[in-house]
PQR file of N, CA, C, O and H, with PARSE charges and radii, in Angstrom:
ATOM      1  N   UNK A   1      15.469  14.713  -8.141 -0.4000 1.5000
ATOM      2  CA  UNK A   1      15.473  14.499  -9.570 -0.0000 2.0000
ATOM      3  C   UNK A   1      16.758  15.002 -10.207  0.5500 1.7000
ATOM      4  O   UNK A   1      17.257  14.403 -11.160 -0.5500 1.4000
ATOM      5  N   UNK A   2      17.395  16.306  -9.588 -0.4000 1.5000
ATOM      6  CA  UNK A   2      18.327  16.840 -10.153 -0.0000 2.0000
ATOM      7  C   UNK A   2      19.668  15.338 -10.467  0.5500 1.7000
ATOM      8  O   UNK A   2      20.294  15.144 -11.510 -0.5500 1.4000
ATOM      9  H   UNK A   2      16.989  16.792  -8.814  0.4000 1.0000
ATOM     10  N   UNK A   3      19.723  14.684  -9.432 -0.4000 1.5000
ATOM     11  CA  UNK A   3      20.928  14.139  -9.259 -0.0000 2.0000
ATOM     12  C   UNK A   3      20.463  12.460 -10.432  0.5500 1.7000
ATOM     13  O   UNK A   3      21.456  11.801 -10.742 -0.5500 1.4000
ATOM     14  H   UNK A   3      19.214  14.841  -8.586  0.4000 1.0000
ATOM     15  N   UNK A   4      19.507  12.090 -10.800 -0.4000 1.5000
ATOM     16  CA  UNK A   4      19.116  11.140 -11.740 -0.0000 2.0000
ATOM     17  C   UNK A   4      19.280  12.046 -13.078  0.5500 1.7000
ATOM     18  O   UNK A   4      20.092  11.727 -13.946 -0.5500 1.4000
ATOM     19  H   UNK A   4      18.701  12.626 -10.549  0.4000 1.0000
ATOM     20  N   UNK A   5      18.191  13.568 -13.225 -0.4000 1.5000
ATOM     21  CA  UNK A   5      19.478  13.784 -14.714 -0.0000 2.0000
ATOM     22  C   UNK A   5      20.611  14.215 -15.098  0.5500 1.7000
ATOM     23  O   UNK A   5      20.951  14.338 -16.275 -0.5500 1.4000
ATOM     24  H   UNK A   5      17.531  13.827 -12.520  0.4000 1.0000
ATOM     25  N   UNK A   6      21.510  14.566 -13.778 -0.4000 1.5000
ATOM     26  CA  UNK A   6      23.007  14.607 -13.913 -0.0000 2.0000
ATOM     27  C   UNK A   6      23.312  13.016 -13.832  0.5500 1.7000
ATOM     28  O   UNK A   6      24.427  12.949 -14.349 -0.5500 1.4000
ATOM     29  H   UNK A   6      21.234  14.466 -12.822  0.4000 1.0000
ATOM     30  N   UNK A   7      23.053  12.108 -13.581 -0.4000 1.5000
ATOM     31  CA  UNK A   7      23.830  10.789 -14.173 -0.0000 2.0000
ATOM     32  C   UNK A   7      24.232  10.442 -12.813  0.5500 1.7000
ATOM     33  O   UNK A   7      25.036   9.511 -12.869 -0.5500 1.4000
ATOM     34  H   UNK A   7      22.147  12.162 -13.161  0.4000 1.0000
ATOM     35  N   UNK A   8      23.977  10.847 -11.498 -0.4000 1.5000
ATOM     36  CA  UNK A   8      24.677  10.350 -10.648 -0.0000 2.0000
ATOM     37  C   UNK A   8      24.248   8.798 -10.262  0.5500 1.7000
ATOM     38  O   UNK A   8      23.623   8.730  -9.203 -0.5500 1.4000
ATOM     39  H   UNK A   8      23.324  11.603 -11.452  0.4000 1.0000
ATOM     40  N   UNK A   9      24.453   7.663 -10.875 -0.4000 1.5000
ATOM     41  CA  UNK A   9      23.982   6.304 -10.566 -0.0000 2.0000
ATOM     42  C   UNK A   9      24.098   5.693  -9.600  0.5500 1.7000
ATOM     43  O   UNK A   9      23.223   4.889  -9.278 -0.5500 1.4000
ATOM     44  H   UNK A   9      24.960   7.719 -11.735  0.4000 1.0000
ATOM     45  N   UNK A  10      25.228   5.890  -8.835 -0.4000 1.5000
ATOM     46  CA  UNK A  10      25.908   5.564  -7.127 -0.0000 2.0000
ATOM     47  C   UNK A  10      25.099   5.941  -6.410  0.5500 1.7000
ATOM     48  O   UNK A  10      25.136   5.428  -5.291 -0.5500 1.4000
ATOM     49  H   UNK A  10      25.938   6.543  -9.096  0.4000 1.0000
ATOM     50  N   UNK A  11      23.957   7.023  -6.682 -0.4000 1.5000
ATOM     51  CA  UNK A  11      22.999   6.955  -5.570 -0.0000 2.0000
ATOM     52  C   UNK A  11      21.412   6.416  -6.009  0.5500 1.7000
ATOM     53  O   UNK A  11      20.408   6.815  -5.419 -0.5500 1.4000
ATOM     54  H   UNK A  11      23.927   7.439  -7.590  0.4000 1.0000
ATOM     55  N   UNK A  12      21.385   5.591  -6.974 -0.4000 1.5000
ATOM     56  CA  UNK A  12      20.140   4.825  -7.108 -0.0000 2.0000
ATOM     57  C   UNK A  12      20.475   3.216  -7.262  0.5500 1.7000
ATOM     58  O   UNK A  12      19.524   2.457  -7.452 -0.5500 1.4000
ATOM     59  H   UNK A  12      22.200   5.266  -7.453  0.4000 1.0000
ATOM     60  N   UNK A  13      21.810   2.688  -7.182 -0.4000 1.5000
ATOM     61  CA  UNK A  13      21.966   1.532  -6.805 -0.0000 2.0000
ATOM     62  C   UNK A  13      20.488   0.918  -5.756  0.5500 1.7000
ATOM     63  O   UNK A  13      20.174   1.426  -4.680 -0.5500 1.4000
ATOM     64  H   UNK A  13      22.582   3.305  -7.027  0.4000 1.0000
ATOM     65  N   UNK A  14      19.948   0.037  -6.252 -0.4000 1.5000
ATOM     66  CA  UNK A  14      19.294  -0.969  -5.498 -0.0000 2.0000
ATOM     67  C   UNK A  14      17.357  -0.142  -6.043  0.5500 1.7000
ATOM     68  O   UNK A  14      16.314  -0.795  -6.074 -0.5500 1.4000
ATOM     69  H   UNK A  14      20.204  -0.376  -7.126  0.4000 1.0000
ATOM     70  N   UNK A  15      17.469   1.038  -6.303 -0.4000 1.5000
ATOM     71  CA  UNK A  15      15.925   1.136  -6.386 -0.0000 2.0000
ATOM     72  C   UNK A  15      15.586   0.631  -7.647  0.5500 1.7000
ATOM     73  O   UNK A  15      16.339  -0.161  -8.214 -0.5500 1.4000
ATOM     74  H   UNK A  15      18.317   1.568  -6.278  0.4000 1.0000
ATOM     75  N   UNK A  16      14.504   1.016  -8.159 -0.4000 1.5000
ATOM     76  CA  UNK A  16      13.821   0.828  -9.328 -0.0000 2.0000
ATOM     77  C   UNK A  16      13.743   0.899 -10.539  0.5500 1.7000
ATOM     78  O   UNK A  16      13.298   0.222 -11.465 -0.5500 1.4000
ATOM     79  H   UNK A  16      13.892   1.659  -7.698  0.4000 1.0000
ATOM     80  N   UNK A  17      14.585   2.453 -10.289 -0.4000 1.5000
ATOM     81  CA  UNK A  17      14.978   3.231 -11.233 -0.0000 2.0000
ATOM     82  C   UNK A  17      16.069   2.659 -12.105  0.5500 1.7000
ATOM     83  O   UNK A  17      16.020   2.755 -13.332 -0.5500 1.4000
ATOM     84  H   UNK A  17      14.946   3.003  -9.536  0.4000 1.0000
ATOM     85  N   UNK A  18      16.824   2.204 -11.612 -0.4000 1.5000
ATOM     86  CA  UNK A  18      18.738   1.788 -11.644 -0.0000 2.0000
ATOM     87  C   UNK A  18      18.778   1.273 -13.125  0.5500 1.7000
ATOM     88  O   UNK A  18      19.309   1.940 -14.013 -0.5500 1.4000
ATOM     89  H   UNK A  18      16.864   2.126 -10.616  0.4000 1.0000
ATOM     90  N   UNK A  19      18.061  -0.217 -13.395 -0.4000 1.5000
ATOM     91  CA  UNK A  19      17.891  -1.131 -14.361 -0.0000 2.0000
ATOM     92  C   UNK A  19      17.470  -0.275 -15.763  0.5500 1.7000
ATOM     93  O   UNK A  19      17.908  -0.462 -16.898 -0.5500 1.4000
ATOM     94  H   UNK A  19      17.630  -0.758 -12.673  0.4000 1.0000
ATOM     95  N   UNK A  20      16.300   0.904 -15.230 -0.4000 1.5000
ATOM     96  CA  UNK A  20      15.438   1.555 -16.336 -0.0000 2.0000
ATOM     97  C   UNK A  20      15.728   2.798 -16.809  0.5500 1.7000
ATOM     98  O   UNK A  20      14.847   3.431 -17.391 -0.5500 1.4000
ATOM     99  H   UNK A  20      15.944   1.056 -14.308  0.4000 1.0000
ATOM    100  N   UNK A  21      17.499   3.538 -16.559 -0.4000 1.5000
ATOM    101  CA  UNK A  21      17.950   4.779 -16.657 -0.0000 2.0000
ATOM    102  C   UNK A  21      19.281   4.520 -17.673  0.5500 1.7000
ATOM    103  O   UNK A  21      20.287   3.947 -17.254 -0.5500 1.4000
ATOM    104  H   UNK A  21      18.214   3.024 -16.086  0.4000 1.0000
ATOM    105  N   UNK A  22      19.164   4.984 -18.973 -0.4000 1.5000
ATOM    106  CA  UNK A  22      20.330   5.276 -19.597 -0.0000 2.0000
ATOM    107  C   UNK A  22      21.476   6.062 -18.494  0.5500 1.7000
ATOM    108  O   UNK A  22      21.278   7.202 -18.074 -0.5500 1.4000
ATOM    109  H   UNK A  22      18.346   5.450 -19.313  0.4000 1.0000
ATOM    110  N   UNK A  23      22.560   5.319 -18.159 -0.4000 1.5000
ATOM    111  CA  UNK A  23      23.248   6.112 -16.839 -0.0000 2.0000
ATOM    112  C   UNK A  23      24.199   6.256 -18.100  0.5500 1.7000
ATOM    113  O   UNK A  23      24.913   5.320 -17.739 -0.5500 1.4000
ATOM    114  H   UNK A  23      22.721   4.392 -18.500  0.4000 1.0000
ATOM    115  N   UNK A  24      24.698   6.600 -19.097 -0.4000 1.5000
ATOM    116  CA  UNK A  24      25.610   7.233 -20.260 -0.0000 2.0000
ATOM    117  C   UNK A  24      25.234   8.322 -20.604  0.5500 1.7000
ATOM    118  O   UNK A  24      25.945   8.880 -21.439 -0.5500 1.4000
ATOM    119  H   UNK A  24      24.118   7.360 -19.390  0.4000 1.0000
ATOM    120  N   UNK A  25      24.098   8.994 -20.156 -0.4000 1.5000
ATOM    121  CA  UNK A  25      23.673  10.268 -20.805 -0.0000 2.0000
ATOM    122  C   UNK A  25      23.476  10.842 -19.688  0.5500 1.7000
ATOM    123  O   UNK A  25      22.632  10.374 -18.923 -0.5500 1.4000
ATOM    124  H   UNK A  25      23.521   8.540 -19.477  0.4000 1.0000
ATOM    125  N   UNK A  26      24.327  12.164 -19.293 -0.4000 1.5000
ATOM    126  CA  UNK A  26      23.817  13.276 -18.480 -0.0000 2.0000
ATOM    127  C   UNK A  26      23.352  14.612 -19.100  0.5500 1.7000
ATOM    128  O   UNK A  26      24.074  15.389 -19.723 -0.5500 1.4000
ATOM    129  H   UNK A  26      25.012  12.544 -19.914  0.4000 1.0000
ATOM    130  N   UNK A  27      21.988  14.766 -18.827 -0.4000 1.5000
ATOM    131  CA  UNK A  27      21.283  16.126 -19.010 -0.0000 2.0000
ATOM    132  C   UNK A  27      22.214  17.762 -18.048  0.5500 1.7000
ATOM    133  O   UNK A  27      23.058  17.661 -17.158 -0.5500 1.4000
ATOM    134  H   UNK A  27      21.401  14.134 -18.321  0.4000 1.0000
ATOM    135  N   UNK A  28      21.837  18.654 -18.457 -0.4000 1.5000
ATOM    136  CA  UNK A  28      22.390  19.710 -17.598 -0.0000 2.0000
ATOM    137  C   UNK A  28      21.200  19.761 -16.240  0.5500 1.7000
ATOM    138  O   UNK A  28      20.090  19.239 -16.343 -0.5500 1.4000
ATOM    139  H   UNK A  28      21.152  18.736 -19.180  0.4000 1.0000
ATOM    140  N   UNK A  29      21.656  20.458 -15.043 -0.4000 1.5000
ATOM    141  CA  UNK A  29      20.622  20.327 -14.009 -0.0000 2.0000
ATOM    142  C   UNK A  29      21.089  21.897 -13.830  0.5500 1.7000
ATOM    143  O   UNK A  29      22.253  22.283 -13.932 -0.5500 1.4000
ATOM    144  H   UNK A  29      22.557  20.882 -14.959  0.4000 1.0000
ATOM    145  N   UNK A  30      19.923  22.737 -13.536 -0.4000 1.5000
ATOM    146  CA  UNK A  30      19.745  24.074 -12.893 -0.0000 2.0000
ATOM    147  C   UNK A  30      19.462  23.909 -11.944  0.5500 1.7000
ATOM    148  O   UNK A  30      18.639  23.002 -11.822 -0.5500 1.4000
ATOM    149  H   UNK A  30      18.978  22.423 -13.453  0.4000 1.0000
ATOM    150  N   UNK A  31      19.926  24.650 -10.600 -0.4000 1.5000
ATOM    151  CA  UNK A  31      19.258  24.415  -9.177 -0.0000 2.0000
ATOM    152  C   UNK A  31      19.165  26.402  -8.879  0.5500 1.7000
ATOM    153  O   UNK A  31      19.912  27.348  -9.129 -0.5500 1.4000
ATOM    154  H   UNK A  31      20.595  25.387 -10.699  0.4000 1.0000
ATOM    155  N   UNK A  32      17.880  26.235  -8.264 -0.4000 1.5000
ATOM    156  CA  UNK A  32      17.205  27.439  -8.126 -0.0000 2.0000
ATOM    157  C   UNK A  32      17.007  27.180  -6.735  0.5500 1.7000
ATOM    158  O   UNK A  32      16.663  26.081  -6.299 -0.5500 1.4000
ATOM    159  H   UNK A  32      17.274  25.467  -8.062  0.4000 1.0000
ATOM    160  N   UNK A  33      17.315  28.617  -5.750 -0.4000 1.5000
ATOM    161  CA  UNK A  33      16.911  28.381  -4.174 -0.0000 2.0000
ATOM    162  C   UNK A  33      16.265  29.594  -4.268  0.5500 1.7000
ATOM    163  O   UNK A  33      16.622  30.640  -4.809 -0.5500 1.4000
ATOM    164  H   UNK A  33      17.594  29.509  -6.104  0.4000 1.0000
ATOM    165  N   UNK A  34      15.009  29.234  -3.512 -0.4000 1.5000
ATOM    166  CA  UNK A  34      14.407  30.536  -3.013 -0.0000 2.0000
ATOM    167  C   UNK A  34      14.334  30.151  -1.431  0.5500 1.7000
ATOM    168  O   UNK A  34      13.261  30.049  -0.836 -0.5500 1.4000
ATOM    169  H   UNK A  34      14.719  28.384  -3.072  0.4000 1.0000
ATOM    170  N   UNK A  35      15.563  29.956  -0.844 -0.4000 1.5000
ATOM    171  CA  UNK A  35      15.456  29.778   0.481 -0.0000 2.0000
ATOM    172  C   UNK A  35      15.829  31.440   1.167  0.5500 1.7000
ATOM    173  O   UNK A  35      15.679  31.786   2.339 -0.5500 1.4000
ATOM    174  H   UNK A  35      16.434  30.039  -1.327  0.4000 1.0000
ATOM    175  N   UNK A  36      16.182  32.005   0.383 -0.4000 1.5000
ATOM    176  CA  UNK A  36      16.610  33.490   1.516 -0.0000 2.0000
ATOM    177  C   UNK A  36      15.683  34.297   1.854  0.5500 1.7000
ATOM    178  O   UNK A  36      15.436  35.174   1.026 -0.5500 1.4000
ATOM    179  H   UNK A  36      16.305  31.724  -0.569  0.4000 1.0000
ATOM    180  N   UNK A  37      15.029  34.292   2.891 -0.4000 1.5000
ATOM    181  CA  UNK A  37      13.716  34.819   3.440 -0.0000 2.0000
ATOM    182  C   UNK A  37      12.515  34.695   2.256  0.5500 1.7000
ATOM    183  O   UNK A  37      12.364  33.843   1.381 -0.5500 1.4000
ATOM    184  H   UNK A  37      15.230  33.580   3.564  0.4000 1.0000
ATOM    185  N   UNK A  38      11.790  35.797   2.562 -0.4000 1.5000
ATOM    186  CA  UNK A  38       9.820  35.838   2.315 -0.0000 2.0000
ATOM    187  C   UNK A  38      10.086  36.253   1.359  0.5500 1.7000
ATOM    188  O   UNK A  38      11.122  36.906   1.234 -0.5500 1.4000
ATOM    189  H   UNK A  38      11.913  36.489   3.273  0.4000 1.0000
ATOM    190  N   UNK A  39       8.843  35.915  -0.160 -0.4000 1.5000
ATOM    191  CA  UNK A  39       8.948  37.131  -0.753 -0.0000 2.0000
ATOM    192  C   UNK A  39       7.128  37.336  -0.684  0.5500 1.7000
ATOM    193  O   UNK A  39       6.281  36.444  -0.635 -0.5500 1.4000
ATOM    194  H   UNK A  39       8.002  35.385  -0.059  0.4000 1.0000
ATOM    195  N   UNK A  40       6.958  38.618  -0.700 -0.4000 1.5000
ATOM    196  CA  UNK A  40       5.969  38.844  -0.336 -0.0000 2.0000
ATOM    197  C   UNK A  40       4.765  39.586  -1.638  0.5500 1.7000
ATOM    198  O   UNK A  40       3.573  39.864  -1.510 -0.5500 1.4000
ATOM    199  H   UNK A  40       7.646  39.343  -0.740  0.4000 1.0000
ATOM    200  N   UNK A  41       5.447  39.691  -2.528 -0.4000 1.5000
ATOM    201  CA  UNK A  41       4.709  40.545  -3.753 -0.0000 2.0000
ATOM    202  C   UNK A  41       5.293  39.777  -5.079  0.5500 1.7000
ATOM    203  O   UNK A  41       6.342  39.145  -5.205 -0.5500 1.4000
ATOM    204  H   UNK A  41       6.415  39.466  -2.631  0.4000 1.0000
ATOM    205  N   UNK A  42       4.699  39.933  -5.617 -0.4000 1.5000
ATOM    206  CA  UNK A  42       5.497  39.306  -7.138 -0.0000 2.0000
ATOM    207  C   UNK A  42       6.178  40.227  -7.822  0.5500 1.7000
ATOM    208  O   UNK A  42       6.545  39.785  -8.911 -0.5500 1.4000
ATOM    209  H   UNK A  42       3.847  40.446  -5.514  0.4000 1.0000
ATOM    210  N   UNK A  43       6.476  41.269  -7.630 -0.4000 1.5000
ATOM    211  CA  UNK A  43       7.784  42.185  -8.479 -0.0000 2.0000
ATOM    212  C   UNK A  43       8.627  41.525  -7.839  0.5500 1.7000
ATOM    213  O   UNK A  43       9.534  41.103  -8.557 -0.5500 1.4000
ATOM    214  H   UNK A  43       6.179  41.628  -6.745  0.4000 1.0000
ATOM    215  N   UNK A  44       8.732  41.151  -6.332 -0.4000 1.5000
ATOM    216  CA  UNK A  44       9.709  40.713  -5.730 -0.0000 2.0000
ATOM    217  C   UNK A  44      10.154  39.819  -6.122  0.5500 1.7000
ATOM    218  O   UNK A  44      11.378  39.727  -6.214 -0.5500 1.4000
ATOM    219  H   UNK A  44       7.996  41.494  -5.749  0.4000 1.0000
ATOM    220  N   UNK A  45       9.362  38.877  -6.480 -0.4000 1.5000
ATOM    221  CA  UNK A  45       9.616  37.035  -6.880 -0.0000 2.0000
ATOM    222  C   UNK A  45      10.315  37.452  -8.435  0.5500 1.7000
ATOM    223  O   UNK A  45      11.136  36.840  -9.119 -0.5500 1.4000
ATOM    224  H   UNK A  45       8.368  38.952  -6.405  0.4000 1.0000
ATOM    225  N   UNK A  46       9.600  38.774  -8.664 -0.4000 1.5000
ATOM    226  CA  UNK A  46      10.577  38.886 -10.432 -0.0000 2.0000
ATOM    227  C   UNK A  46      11.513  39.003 -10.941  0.5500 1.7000
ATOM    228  O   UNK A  46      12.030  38.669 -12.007 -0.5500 1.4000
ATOM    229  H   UNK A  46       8.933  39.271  -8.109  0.4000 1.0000
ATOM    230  N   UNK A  47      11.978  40.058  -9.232 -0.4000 1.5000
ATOM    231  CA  UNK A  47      12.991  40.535  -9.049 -0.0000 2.0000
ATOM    232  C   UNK A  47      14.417  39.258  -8.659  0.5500 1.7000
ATOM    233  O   UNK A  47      15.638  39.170  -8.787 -0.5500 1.4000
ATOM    234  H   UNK A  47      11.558  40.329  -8.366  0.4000 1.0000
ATOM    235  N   UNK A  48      13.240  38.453  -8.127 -0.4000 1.5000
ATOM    236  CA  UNK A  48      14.574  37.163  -7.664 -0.0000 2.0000
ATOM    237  C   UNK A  48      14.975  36.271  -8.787  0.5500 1.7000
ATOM    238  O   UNK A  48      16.056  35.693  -8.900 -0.5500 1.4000
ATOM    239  H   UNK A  48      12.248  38.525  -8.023  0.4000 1.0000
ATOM    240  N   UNK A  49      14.046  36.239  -9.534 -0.4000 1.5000
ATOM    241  CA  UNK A  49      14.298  35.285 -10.808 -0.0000 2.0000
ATOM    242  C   UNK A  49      15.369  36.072 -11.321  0.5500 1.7000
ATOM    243  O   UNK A  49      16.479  35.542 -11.295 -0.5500 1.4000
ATOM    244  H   UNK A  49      13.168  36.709  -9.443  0.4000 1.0000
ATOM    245  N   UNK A  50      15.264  37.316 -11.820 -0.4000 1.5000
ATOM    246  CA  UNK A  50      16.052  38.740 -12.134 -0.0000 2.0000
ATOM    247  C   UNK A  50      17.273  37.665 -12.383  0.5500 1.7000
ATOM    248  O   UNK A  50      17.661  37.052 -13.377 -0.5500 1.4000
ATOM    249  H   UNK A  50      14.362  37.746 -11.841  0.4000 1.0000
ATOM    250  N   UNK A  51      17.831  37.749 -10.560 -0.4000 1.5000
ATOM    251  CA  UNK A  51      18.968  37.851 -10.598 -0.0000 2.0000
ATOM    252  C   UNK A  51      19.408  36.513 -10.425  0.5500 1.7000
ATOM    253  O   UNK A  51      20.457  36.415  -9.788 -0.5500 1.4000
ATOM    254  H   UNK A  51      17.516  38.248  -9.753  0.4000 1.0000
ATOM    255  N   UNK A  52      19.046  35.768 -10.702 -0.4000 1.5000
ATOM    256  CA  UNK A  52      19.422  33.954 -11.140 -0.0000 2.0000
ATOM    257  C   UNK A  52      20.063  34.147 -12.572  0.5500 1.7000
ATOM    258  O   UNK A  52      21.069  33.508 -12.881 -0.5500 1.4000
ATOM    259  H   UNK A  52      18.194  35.847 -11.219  0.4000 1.0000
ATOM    260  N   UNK A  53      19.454  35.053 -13.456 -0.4000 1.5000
ATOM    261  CA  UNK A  53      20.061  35.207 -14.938 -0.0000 2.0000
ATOM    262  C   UNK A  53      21.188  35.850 -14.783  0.5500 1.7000
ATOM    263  O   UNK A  53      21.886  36.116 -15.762 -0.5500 1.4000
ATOM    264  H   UNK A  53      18.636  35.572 -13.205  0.4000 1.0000
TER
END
């Protein structure tokens, strides 16, 4: 989804979408990873949001 509201149109050539997307307007996109190991408690998970800000 990120890359349809940044405007990237070169990669929806041919689907569905293409015809039915204002491609002149890009939204901002946030990308959030919680790929770096477990978190195991929610102070932890609070703590990770924490430090995204």
């Amino acid at each position: 989804m990120g890359e349809l509201f940044a405007g990237n149109e070169r990669c929806f050539r041919g689907l569905m979408i293409h015809p039915h997307w204002d491609w002149s307007v890009h939204y901002p996109v946030i990308r959030l990873s919680f790929a770096e190991g477990v978190l195991h408690s929610r102070p932890a998970l609070n703590a990770r949001i924490a430090d995204f800000a």
